[in-house]
N, C-alpha and C positions, 0 to 999 in steps of 0.2 A: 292800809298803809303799804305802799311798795319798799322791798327790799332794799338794803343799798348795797348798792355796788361798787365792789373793791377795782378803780380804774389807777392801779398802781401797774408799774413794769418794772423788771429787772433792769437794771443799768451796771456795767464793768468798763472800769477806763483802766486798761492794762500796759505797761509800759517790757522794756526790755529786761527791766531790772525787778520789779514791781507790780504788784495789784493794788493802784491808787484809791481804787473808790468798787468798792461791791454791796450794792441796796437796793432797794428799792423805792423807787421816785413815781412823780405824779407829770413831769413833764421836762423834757431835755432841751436847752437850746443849742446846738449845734452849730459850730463854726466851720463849715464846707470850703469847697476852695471857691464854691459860685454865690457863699453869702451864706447867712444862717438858716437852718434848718428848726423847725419845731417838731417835736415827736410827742406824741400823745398814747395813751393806753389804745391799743385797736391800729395801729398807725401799720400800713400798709408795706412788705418788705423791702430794703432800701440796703443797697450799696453804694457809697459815696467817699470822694476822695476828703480828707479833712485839709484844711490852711489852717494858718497860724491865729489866735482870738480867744475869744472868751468863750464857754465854755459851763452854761447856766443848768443845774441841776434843782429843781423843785420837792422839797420831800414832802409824804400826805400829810403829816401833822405839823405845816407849814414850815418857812423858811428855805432860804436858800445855800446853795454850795457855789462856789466859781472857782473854775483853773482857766491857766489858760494852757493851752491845748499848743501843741507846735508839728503839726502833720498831721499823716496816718490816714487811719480808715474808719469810718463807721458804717456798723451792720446792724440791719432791725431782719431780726428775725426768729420766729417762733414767740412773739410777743418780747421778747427784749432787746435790749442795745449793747453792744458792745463795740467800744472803742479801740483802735490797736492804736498806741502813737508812740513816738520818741521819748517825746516828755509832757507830762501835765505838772502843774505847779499851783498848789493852790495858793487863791489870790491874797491872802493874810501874810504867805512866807514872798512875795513882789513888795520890792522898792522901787519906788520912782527914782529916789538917787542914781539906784547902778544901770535903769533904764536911760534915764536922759545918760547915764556914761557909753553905753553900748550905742547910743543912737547917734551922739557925737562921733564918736571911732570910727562906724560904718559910713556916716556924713564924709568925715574926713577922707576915708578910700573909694571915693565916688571918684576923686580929681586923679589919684594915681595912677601912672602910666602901666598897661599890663592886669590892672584887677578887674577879676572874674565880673563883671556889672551884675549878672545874675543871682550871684551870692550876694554881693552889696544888699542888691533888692531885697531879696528876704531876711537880709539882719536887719536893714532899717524896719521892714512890716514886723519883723520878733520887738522888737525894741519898741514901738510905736504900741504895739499892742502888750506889750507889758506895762508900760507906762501908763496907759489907759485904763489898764485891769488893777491894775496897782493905787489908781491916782482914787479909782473908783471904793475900794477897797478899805482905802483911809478913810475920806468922808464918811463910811461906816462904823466907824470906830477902828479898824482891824477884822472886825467880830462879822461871822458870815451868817 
């Protein structure tokens, strides 16, 4: 009978203010700026910028974690993950309510004369993907 092997990694999603999340997981989905990223145990080292998303964490003795994630950086290195970003928010404390509110607000300063179009952009994608991580979250019961 072959051993089994522990294919768990450290994971830190660290904020400015905060240490959101420090464990260990069996697999990370990552929200890049160029699309999601999967990390596995053994996973090769990696600097990348984060975007705004969700933000899936796998623990070994099953189940999952969701934030969403709104920038920053992730590093794999030495066998684990570490996240640096602004803010993570797990997905249990997102409402869709103040989502579709944010999503509206930003909608509406797309047409104003003078606004930043650039920040528009990324409140609407924060809002869009809250909404999503949110909407997804309920259908769960709340419960992650």
């Amino acid at each position: 009978m072959e051993p089994v092997v522990d294919r768990t990694f450290h994971c830190s999603i660290v904020t400015p203010t905060e240490t959101v999340f420090d464990d260990e997981v069996v697999y990370a989905s990552v929200p890049a700026w160029d699309g999601q990223h999967g990390i596995i145990w053994g996973q090769s080292p990696l600097l990348t910028r984060l975007g705004f998303g969700s933000l899936r964490l796998d623990a070994a003795e099953g189940g999952s974690r969701w934030y969403l994630v709104e920038g920053g950086f992730a590093q794999v290195q030495g066998g684990e993950l570490t996240l640096l970003t602004s803010r993570a928010t797990a997905a249990e404390r997102l409402s869709v309510q103040e989502a579709d509110a944010e999503l509206a607000e930003a909608n509406a300063r797309v047409t104003t004369k003078g606004e930043d179009l650039d920040r528009v952009e990324r409140d609407q994608q924060r809002a869009l993907a809250k909404k999503m991580l949110a909407k997804a979250a309920a259908e769960r019961g709340g419960a992650i």
